[in-house]
ChimeraX commands (.cxc) that place a marker at each C-alpha (Angstrom):
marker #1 position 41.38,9.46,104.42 radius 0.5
marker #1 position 42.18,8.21,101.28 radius 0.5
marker #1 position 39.84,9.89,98.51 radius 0.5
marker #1 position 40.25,9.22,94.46 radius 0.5
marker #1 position 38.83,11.96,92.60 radius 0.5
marker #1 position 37.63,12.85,88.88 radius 0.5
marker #1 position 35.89,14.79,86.19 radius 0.5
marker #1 position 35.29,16.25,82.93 radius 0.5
marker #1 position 36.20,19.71,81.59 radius 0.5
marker #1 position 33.02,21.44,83.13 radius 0.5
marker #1 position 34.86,20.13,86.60 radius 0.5
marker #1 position 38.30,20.74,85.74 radius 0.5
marker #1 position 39.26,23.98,87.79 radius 0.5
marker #1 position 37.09,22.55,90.96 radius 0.5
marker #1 position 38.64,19.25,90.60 radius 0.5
marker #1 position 41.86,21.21,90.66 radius 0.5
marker #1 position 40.62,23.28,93.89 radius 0.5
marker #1 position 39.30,20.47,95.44 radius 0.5
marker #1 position 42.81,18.37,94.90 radius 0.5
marker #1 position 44.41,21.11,97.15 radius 0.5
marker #1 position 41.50,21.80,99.21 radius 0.5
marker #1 position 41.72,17.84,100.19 radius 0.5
marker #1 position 45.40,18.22,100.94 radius 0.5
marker #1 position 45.69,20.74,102.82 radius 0.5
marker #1 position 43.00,18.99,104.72 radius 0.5
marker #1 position 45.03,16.15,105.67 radius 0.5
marker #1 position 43.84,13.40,102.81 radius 0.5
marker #1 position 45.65,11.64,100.44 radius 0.5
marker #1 position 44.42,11.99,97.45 radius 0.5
marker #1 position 44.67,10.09,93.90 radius 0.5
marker #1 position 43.69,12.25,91.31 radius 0.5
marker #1 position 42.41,10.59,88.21 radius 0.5
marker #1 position 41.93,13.66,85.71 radius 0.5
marker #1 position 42.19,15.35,83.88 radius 0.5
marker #1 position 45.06,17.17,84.21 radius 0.5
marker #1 position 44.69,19.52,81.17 radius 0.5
marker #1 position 41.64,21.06,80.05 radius 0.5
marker #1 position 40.06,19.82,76.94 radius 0.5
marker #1 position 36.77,21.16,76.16 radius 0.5
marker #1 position 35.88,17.81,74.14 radius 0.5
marker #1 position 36.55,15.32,77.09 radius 0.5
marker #1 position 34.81,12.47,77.85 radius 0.5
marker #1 position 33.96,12.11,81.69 radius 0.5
marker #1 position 33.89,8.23,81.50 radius 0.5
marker #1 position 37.18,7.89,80.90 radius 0.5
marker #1 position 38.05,9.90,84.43 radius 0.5
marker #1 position 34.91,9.34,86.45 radius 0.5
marker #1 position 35.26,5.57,85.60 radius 0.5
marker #1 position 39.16,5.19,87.09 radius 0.5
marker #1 position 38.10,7.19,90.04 radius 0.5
marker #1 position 35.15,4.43,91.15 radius 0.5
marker #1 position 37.85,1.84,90.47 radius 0.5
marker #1 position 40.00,3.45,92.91 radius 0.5
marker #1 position 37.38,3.54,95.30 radius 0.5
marker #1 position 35.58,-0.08,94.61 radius 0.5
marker #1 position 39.38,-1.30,95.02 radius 0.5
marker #1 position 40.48,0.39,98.29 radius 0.5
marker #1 position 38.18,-0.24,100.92 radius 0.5
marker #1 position 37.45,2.82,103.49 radius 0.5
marker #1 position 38.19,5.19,100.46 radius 0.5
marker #1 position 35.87,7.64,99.39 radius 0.5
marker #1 position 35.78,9.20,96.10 radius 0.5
marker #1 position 34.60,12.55,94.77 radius 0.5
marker #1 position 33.31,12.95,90.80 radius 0.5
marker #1 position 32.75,16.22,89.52 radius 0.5
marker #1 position 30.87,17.25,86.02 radius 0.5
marker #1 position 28.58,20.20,84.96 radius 0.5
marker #1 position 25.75,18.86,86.63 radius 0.5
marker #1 position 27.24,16.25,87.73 radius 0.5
marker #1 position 24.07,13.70,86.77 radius 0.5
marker #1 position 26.35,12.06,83.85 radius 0.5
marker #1 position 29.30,11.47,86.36 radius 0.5
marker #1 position 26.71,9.92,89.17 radius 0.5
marker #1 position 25.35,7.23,85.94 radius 0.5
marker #1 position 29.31,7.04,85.37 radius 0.5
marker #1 position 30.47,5.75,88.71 radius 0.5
marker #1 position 27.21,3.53,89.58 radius 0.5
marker #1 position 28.25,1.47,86.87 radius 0.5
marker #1 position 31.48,0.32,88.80 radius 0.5
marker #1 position 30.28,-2.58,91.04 radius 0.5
marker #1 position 30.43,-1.75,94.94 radius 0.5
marker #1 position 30.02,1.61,93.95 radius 0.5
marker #1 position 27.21,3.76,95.52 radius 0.5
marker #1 position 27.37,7.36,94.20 radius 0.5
marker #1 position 25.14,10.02,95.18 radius 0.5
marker #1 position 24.66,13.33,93.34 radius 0.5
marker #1 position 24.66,16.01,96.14 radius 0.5
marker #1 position 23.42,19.31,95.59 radius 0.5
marker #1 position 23.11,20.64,99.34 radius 0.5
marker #1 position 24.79,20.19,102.63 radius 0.5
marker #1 position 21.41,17.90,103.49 radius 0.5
marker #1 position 22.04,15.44,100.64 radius 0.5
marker #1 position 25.68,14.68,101.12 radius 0.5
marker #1 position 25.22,14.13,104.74 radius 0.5
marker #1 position 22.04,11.70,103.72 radius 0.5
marker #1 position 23.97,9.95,100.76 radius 0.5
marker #1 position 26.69,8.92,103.83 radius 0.5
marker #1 position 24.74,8.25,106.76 radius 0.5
marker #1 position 21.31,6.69,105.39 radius 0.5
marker #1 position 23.27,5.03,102.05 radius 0.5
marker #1 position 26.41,4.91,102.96 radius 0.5
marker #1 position 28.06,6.33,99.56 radius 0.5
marker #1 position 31.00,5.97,98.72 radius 0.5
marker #1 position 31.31,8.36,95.88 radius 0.5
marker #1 position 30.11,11.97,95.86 radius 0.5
marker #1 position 29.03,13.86,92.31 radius 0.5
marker #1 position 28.88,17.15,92.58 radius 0.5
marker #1 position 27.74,19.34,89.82 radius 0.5
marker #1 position 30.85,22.59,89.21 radius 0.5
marker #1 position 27.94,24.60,87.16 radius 0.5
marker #1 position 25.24,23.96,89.53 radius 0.5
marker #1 position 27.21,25.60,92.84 radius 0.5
marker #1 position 29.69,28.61,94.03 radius 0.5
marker #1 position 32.80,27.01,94.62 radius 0.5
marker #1 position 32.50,27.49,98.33 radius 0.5
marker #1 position 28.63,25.48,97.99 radius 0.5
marker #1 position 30.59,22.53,96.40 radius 0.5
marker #1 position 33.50,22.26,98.54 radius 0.5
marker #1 position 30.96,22.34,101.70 radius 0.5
marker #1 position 29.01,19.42,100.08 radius 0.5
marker #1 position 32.44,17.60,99.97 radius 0.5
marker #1 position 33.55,18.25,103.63 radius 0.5
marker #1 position 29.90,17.65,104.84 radius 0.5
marker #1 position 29.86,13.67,102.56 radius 0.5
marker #1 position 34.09,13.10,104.47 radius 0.5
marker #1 position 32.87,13.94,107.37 radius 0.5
marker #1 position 29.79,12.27,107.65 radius 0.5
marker #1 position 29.55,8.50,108.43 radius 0.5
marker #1 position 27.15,6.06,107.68 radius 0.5
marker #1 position 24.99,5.48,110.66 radius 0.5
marker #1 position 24.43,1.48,109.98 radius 0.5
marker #1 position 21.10,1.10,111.00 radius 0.5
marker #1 position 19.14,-1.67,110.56 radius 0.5
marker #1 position 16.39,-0.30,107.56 radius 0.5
marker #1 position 20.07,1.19,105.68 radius 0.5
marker #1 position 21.99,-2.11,106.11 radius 0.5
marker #1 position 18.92,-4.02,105.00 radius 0.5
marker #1 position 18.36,-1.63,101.81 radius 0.5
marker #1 position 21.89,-1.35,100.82 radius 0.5
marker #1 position 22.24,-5.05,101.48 radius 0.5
marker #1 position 19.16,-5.91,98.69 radius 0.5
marker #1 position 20.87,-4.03,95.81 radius 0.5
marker #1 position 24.41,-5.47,96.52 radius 0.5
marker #1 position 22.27,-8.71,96.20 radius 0.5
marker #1 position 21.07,-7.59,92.64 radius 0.5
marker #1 position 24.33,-6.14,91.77 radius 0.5
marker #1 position 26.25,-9.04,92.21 radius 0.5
marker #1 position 23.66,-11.75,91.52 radius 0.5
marker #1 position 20.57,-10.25,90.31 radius 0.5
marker #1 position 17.84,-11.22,92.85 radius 0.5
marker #1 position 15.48,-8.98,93.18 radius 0.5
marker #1 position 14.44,-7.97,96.46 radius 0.5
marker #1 position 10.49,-9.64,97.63 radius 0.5
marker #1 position 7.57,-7.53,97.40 radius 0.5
marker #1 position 5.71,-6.72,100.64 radius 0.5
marker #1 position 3.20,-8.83,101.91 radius 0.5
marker #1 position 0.31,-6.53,101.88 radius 0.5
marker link #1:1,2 radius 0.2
marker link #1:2,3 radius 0.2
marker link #1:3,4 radius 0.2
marker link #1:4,5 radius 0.2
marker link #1:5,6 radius 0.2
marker link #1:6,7 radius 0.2
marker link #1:7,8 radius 0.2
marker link #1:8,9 radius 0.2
marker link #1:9,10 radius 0.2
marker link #1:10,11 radius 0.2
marker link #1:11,12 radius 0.2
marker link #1:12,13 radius 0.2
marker link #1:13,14 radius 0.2
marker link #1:14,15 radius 0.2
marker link #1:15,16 radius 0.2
marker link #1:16,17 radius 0.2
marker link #1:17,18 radius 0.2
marker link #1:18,19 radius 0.2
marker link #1:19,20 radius 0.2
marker link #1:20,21 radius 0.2
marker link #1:21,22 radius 0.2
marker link #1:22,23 radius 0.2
marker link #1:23,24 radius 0.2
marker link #1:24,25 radius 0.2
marker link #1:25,26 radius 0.2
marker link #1:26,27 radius 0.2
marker link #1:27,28 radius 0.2
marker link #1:28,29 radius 0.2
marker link #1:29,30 radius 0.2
marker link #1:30,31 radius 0.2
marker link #1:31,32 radius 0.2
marker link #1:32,33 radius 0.2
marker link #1:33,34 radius 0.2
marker link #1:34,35 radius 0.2
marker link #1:35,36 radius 0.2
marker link #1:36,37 radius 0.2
marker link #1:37,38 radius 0.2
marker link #1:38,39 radius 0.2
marker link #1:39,40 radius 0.2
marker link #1:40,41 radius 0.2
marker link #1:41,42 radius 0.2
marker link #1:42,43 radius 0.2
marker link #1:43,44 radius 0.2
marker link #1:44,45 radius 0.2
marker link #1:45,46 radius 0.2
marker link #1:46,47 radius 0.2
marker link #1:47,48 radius 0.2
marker link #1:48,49 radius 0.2
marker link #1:49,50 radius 0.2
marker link #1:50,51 radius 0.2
marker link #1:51,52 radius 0.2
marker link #1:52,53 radius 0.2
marker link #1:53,54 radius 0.2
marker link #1:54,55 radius 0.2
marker link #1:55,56 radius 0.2
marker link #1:56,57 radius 0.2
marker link #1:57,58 radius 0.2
marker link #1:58,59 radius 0.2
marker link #1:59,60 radius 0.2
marker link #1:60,61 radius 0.2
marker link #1:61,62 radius 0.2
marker link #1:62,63 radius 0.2
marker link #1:63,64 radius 0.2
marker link #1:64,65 radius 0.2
marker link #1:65,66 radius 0.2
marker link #1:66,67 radius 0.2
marker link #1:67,68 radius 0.2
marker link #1:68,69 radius 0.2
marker link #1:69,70 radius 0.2
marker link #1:70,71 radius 0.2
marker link #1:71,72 radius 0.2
marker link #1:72,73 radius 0.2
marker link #1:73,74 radius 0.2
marker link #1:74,75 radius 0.2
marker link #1:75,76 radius 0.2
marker link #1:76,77 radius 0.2
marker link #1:77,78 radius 0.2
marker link #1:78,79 radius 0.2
marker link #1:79,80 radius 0.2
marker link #1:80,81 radius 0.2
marker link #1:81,82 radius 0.2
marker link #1:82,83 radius 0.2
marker link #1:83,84 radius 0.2
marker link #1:84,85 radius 0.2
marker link #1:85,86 radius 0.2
marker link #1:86,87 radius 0.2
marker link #1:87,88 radius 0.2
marker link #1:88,89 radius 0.2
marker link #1:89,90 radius 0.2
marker link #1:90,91 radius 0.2
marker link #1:91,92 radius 0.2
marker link #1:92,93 radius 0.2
marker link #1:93,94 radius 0.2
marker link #1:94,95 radius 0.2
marker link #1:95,96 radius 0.2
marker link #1:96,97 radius 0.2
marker link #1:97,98 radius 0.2
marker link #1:98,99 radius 0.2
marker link #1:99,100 radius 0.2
marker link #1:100,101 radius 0.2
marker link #1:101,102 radius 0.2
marker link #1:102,103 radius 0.2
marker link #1:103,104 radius 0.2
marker link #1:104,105 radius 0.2
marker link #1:105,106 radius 0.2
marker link #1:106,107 radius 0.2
marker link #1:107,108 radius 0.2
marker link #1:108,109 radius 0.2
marker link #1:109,110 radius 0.2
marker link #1:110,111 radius 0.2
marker link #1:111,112 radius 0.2
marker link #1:112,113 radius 0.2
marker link #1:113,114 radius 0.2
marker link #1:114,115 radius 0.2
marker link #1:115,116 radius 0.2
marker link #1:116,117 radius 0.2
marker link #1:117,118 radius 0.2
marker link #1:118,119 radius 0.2
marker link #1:119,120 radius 0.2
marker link #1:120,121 radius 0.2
marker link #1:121,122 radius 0.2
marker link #1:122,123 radius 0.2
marker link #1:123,124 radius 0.2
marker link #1:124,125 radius 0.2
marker link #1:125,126 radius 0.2
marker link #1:126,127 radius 0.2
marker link #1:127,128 radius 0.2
marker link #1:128,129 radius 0.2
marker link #1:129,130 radius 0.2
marker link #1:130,131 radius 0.2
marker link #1:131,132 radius 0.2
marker link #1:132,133 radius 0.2
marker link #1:133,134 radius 0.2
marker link #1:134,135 radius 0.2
marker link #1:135,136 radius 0.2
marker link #1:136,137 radius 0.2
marker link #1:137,138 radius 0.2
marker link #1:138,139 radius 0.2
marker link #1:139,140 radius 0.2
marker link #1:140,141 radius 0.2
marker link #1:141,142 radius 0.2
marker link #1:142,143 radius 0.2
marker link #1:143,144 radius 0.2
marker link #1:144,145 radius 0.2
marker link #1:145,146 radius 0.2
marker link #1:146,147 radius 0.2
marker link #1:147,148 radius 0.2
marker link #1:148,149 radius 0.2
marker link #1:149,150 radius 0.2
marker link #1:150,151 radius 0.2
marker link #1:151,152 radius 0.2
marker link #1:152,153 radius 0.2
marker link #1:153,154 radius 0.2
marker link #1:154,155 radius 0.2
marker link #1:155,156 radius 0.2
marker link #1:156,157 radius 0.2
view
């Protein structure tokens, strides 16, 4: 699998673990930064070309990594066809894959062991989405707004 990956400087030496991690692995990976670590970096600039990647490569996933990893999550939403989910247990990255089928995982390097985070991302790779109807019809309302800004209808009752 193809997965495009980025962060800030909170991230950095995950990121870097999680490059070689994916590798070894089997995926092909494009990683978007940073490549040095500079504690004044800005995650947009990383986080942003990672969503592209993904938005722009159908069946990729991507992977964005922060202190919390909230910030990154905002980041990457803002890249249309984007769905990023901040996972912060094994539970959550399988849900942001099967119910919502994400596409992008934020994970938060402060918030986890090293060994917690890199579990979250195997669990969201290996997960897939499980297309039923109530996902498909949710997921299929906000690409509705995304792209053309109708709001979904209010119930009925």
């Amino acid at each position: 699998m193809r997965v495009y990956i980025g962060a800030d400087h909170a991230g950095y030496e995950l990121k870097n673990h999680l490059v070689s991690w994916l590798k070894e692995h089997g995926h092909e990976v494009t990683d978007c930064g940073p490549f040095v670590y500079d504690a004044e970096d800005d995650y947009p600039a990383f986080v942003l070309r990672a969503a592209e990647g993904v938005a722009d490569d159908p069946g990729s996933l991507g992977v964005v990594i922060g202190g919390s990893g909230n910030g990154e999550q905002i980041a990457a939403n803002k890249v249309r066809g984007i769905r990023a989910a901040l996972a912060w247990s094994e539970e959550t990255a399988r849900l942001a894959r099967e119910h919502n089928d994400a596409n992008v995982v934020s994970v938060g390097a402060r918030m986890h062991s090293l060994d917690e985070s890199t579990r979250f991302v195997e669990v969201f790779l290996s997960t897939r989405y499980s297309g039923a109807e109530r996902h498909s019809r949710r997921i299929a309302q906000l690409a509705a707004y995304e792209t053309i800004g109708q709001l979904p209808p209010l119930p009925e009752n």
